[in-house]
N, C-alpha and C positions, 0 to 999 in steps of 0.2 A: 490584374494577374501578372504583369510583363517588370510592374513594380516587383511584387514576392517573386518571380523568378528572380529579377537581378539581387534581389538579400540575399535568398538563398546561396548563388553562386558567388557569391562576396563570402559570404560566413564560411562554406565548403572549404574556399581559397584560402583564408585566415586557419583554420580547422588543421588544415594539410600541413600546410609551412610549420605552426609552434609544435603539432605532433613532429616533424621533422627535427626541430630544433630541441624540447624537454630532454631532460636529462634524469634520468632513471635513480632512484635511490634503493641499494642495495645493501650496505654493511648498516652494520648495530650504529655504526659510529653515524654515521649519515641522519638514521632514522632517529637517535636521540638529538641532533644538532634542528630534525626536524621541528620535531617536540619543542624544544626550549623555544625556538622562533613563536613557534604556535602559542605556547603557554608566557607571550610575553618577558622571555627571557628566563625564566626558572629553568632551570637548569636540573634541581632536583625531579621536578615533575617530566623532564623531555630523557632523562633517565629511567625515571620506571616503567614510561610508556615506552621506550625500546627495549627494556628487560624486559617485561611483558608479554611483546610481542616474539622477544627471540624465544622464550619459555612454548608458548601455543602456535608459534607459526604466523606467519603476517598475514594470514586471513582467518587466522582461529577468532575465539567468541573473547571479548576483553569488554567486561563490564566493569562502573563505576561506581562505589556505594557510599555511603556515612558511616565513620566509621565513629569507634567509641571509646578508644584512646587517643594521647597527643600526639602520637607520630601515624605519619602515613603508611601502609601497610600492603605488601604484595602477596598475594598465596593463589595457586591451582586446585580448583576443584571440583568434585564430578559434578558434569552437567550436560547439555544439549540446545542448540537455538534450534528452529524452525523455521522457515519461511511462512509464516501463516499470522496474520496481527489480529486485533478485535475483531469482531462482527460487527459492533456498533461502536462509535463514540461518543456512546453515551455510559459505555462503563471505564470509562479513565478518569483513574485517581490524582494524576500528576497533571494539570492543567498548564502548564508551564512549560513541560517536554513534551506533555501531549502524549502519554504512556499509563499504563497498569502497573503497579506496585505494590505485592501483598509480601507477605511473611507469613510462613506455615500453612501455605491456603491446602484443602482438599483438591483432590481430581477426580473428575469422572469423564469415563473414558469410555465413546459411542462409536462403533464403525457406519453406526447410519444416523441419518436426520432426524432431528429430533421437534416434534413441531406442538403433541398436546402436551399439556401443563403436566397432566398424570405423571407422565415419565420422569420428570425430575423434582414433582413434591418429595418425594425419600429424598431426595442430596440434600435440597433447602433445606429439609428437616433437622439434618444431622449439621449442615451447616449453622443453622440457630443455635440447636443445643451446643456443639460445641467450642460455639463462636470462634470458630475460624472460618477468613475466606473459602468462597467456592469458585474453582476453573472448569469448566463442560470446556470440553474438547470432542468435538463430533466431525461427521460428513457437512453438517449445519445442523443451524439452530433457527427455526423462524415463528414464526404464528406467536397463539398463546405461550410458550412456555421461551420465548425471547423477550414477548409486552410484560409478562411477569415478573422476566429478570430485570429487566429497565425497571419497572417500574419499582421494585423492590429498592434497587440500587440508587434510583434517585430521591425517593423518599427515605432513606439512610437506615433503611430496614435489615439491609443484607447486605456483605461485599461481597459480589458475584459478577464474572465475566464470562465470558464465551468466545472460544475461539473454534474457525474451520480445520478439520484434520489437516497434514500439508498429505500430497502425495497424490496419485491416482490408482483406482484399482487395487490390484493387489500390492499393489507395493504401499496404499494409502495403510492397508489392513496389518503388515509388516512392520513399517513404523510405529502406528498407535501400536504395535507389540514390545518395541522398542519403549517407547513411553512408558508402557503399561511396568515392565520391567522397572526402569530405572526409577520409579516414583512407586512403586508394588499397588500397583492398580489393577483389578478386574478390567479388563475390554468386555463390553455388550456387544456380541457381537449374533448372528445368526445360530451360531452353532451354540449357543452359550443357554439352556434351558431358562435361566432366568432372564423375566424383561425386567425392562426398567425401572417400570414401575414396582416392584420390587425390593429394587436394591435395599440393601444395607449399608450402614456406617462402615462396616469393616471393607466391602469391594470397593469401596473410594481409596484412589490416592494420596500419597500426602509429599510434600517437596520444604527444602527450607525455605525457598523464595523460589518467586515467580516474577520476571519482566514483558510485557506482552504491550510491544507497539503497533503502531499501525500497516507495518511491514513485516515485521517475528516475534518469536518467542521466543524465551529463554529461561530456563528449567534449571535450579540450581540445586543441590544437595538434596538430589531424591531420596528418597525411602527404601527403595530396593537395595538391597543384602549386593555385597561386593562378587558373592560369590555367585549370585543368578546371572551378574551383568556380566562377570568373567564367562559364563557357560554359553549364556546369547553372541557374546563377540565372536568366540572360538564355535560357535555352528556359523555365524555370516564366513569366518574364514574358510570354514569347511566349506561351503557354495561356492564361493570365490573360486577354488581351489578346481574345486569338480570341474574337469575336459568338458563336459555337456552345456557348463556358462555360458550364455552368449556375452559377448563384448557387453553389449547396450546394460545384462540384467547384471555384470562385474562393476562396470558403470556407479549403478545404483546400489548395490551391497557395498562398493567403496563405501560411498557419500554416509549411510547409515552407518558405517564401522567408526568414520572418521568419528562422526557425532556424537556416539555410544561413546567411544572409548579417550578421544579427544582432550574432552576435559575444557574447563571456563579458567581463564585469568580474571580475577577480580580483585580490584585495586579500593582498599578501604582507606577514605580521606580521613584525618585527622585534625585535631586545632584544639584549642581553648574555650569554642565557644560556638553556638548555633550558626552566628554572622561568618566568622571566620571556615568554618567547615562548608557554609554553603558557597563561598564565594572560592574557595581552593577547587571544591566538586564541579562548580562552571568551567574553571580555566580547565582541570583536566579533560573535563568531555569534550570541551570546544578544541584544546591542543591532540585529544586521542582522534575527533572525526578529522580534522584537518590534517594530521600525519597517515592515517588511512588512504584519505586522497593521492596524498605523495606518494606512498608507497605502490598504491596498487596503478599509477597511470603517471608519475613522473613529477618532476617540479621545474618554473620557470622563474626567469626573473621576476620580481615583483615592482610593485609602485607602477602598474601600469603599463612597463617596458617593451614587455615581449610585446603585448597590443599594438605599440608604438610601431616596434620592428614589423611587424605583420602587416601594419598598414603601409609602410616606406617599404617593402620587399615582395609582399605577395598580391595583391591587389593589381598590378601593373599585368600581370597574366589575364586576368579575366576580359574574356571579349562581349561585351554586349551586345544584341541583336539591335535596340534600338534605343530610342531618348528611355522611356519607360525603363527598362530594365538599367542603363546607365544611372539612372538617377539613385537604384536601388542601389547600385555598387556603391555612388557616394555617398548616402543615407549610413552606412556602415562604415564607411572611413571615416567620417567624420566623428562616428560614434563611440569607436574604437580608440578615437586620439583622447578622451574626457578624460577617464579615469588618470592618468598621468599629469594630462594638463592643471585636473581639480585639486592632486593634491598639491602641484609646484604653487598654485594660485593659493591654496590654504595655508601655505609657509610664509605667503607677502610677498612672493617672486613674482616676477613676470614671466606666465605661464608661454604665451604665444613664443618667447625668444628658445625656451629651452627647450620646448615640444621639439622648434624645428630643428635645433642645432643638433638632438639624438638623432633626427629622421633624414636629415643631411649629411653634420660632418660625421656620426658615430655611427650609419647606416648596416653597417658591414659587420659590426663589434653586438651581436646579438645580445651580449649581457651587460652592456654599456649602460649605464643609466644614471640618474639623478639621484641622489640620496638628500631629497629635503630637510633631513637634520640638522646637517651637516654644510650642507649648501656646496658639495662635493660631484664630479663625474665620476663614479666608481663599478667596480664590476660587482654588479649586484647580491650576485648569489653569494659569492667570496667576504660580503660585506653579511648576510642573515638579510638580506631584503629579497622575499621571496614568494611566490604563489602554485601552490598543487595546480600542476594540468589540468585535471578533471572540474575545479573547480572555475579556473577560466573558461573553459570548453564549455561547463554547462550553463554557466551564466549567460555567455556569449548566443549560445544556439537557443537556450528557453527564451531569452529576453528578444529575440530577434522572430522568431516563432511566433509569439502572441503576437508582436509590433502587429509582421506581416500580413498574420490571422486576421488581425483588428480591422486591418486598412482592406482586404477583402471583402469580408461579411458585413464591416460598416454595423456590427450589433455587438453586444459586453449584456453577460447573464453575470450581476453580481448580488455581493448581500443586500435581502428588502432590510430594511430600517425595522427594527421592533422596538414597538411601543406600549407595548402590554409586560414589560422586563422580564421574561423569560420565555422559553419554550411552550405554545401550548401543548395541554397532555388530553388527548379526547380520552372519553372514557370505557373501559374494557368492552362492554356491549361493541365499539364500533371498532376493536384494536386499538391501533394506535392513531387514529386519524388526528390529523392536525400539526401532525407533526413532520409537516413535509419540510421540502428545504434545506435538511442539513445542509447538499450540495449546492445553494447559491440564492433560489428563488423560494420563497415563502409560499408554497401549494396549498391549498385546503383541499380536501376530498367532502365532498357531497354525500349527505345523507344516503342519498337513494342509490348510490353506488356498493354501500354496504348492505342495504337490505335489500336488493336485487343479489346481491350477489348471497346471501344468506338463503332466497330462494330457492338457488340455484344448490345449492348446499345441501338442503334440507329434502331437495330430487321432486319440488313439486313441483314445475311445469318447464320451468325455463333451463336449455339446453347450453346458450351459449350469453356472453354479455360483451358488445366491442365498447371502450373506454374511451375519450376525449378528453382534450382540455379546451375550455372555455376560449371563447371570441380573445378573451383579456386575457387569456393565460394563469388567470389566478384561481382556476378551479378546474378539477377533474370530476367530468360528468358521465350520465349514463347518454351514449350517441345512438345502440342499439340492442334490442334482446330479440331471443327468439325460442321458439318454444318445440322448432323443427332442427334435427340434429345432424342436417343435410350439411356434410363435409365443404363440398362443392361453394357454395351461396356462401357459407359464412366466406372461404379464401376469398373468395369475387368479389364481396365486399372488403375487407382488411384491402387485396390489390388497388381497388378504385377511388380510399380512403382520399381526402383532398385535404390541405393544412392551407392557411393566409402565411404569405412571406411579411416581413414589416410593410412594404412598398403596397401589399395589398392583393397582392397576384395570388392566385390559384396554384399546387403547384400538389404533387404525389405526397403525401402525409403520413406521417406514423400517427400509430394506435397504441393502444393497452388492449388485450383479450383476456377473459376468463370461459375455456370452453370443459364442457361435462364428458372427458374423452373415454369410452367405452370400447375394451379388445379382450378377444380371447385369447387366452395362454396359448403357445403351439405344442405343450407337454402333452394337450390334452384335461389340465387337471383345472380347468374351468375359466371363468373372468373374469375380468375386471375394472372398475373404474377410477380416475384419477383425475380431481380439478387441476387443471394445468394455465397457468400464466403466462401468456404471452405478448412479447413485447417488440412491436414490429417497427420498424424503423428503416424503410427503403433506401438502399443504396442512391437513387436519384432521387430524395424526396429533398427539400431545400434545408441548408444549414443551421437557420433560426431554428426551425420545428424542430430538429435532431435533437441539438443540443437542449431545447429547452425541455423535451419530451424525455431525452438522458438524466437532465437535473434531477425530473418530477418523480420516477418511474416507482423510488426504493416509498413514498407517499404513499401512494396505492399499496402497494404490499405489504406493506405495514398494517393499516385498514382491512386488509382481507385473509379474515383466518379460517386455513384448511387446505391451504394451494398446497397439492402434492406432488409438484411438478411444474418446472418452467425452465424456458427456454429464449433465445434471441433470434428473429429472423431478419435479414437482409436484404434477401429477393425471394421472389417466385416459389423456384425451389427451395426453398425453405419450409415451405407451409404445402408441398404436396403431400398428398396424406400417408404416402408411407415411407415417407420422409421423420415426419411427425412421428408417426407409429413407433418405428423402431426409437427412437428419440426416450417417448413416453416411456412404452416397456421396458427398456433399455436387451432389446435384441431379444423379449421372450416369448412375441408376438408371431 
């Protein structure tokens, strides 16, 4: 432990100093000198991407496409990102970027979750017939009518994705209004007399494109009339405007005005040819993220430099308590010095002589550096040898992070080997069992975990179900049932639960739960019941078991169709019962 203390307070030190030292990039001229660095020296491409950006704003939406004449192409136009990516990834088209990519797809647009199949056999529907993509956009999406869409989507039956609404509460319902507008989509919502299952072709949405990664969305040339999205802006202004605003709700009618009204830059690649267009659309997305960096958090010397400087300048502060934690300090100086040294040594130099001469006689000259091309002392940044802050900083604290983590816990949850070439797919009867894993470990879920839990389902005897994973970790079994709905017993068990550490020891365990939670309304207008999913995982229970129960958990849920409700507990209070209650009901109890 006294080791990760001293990285930590090495990396902090290191962290401090180059924030100290970055140098901020602000004019057009900057941000294209950024560009062309990034984009390998084009010069035309470190131009568009500062036109671009001075067009939307250095944190507007600047997407990258294929385009379909021979020159490159810049235009603004109506759209919207999200903060909200897939639900699964198992509906991405781009294997490569790891993204969603339709053209023309439909929308359907749900203010609450969406979990039997019924509800969106109409979209699929109209999605077949009119073979275009479909995007659900809900509260969620799980159970059957998410194993449906996977399963559609992987057997190349449909292109269909799902994403979570972004937002909470009423402002989640405000947004998908937003949406609903700019794309001319019905929202399903409570007050809306039609359900779902229902719908028609014509309450689906439609968009020119859609991009949806694993972090947002981004909605291009919706469907809605100029003149609806004009009348939505100018009511947000009207809120805005209203004395009665709080700060916080101006806040958030900014953020949606920006979004609405905003507008996308999208930059169409051009060339002679499939190879040529794909390899120009790399350097820009590579040159567009890496000037982002710059912009939003500074740029440093490159080749190494700054590291250098960080280590010969900042490191001399840190006081270590003991051997242990010293050793952590130099564990990261020495680490810090590679990058510099790797590339002088890949030019034919002698690495050791020039490391030291920067970190000696050029100590004080922060942007002093080596230009291995050249075999020159130059000042780096002045020269195009250069690195985004953000992306030293993160490389730096994630890679030093794990180190730590690793040399702590002494365990690594990575990918199982498969050998059967590809994904198992269980079959709808059990969900989607078998197909655990995405996140690291290869899970199976056990038969009787589904039909215990179907039991439970179906309200014939069994009240609650606590979940385990096997001795080996390679399977999630039934640990307990019961057929008594005593609040009480089930928590005292989940508390008492006990997990094996690698080493063998006994130690406080997480669980999986599936309980049959039963409350009455407090309107008076009667009760109700909700299978709820829960997933315990004690703040003192040992690091293996967390993590590996973290991996497992989306396994199980997948496998279990009907869960109307779930939640994450920590400790104790978590799982008192009217803790819980209000949780379930969401406050109707």
């Amino acid at each position: 432990m006294d080791l990760r203390r001293g990285t930590q307070a090495a990396v902090e030190a290191v962290v401090e100093y180059l924030q100290a030292n970055k140098r901020d990039v602000t004019t057009s001229a900057e941000i294209a000198q950024v560009a062309t660095i990034s984009a390998n020296g084009d010069q035309h491409i470190g131009a568009l991407i500062a036109s671009a950006m001075e067009k939307v704003g250095k944190e507007g939406v600047i997407t990258v496409k294929e385009g379909k004449t021979m020159e490159d192409e810049l235009s603004v136009t109506e759209g919207m990102r999200f903060d909200r990516g897939f639900v699964s990834p198992y509906f991405i088209t781009d294997t490569k970027a790891q993204k969603v990519e339709f053209e023309k797809p439909l929308i359907l647009l749900s203010e609450k979750k969406i979990s039997a199949v019924q509800d969106i056999i109409p979209a699929l529907e109209a999605s077949t017939q009119l073979r275009r993509p479909l995007v659900i956009i809900a509260e969620d999406i799980d159970g059957e009518a998410l194993a449906v869409c996977i399963l559609n989507k992987l057997r190349g039956q449909l292109q269909v994705a799902a994403v979570k609404a972004p937002g909470f509460g009423d402002n989640r319902k405000s947004i998908l209004g937003d949406i609903g507008i700019l794309t001319n989509s019905t929202v399903f919502t409570d007050e809306l007399d039609i359900k779902l299952e229902k719908a028609t072709a014509d309450m689906l949405g439609s968009t020119g494109s859609i991009t949806i990664t694993k972090e947002d969305t981004i909605i291009l040339n919706g469907d809605g009339s100029k003149d609806s999205i004009s009348q939505r802006c100018e009511q947000i202004r009207g809120v805005i405007n209203d004395p009665t605003t709080t700060d916080y709700e101006k806040e958030k009618l900014q953020e949606r005005l920006a979004k609405l009204s905003g507008g996308v830059a999208v930059i169409k690649v051009g060339g002679s040819s499939e190879v040529e267009v794909g390899e120009k659309k790399d350097r820009y997305v590579d040159a567009l993220n890496a000037t982002r960096a710059a912009v939003e958090l500074g740029i440093l010397p490159g080749g190494g430099t700054a590291l250098l400087k960080a280590a010969a300048n900042a490191l001399g502060n840190v006081k270590p308590a003991n051997f242990d934690q010293q050793l952590g300090v130099s564990i990261i100086k020495n680490a810090i010095t590679k990058p510099a040294r790797t590339i002088v040594e890949n030019a034919g130099l002698e690495g050791s002589v020039i490391v030291g001469k920067l970190m000696d006689e050029f100590k004080g000259e922060f942007n002093k550096g080596f230009n291995s091309a050249t075999g020159e002392y130059v000042d780096m940044i002045e020269a195009g040898i250069l690195d985004p802050f953000k992306v030293v900083r993160t490389g730096l604290v994630d890679a030093s992070g794990v180190a730590s983590l690793l040399g702590t816990t002494e365990v690594a949850i990575v990918e199982g080997e498969d050998k059967s070439g590809g994904p198992p797919m269980g079959g709808m009867g059990g969900g989607m069992g078998g197909m655990g894993g995405m996140g690291g470990m290869i899970v199976q879920v056990s038969q009787e975990c589904v039909s215990k839990f179907n039991e439970l389902k179906l309200g014939k005897t069994i009240k609650y179900i606590i979940y385990k994973l096997s001795d080996d970790n390679k399977e999630i079994v039934v640990e307990d049932t019961s057929e008594d709905a005593d609040w009480d017993g089930f928590r005292e068990k989940l508390i008492n639960a006990k997990s094996k550490t690698k080493s063998g020891a006994l130690t406080k365990g997480p669980r999986y739960a599936v309980y049959d939670f039963a409350y009455d309304l407090s309107s008076g207008e009667g009760s109700r019941s909700k299978i709820t999913f829960i997933a315990w995982s004690p703040d003192d229970a040992g690091i293996q078991p967390k993590m590996v129960y973290a991996s497992s958990k989306d396994a199980l849920k997948r496998s279990l169709n009907g869960i109307a409700a779930e939640f994450q507990a920590n400790d104790e209070d978590d799982i008192e019962y009217a803790s819980v209650l209000n949780k379930v009901s969401k406050g109707l109890a």
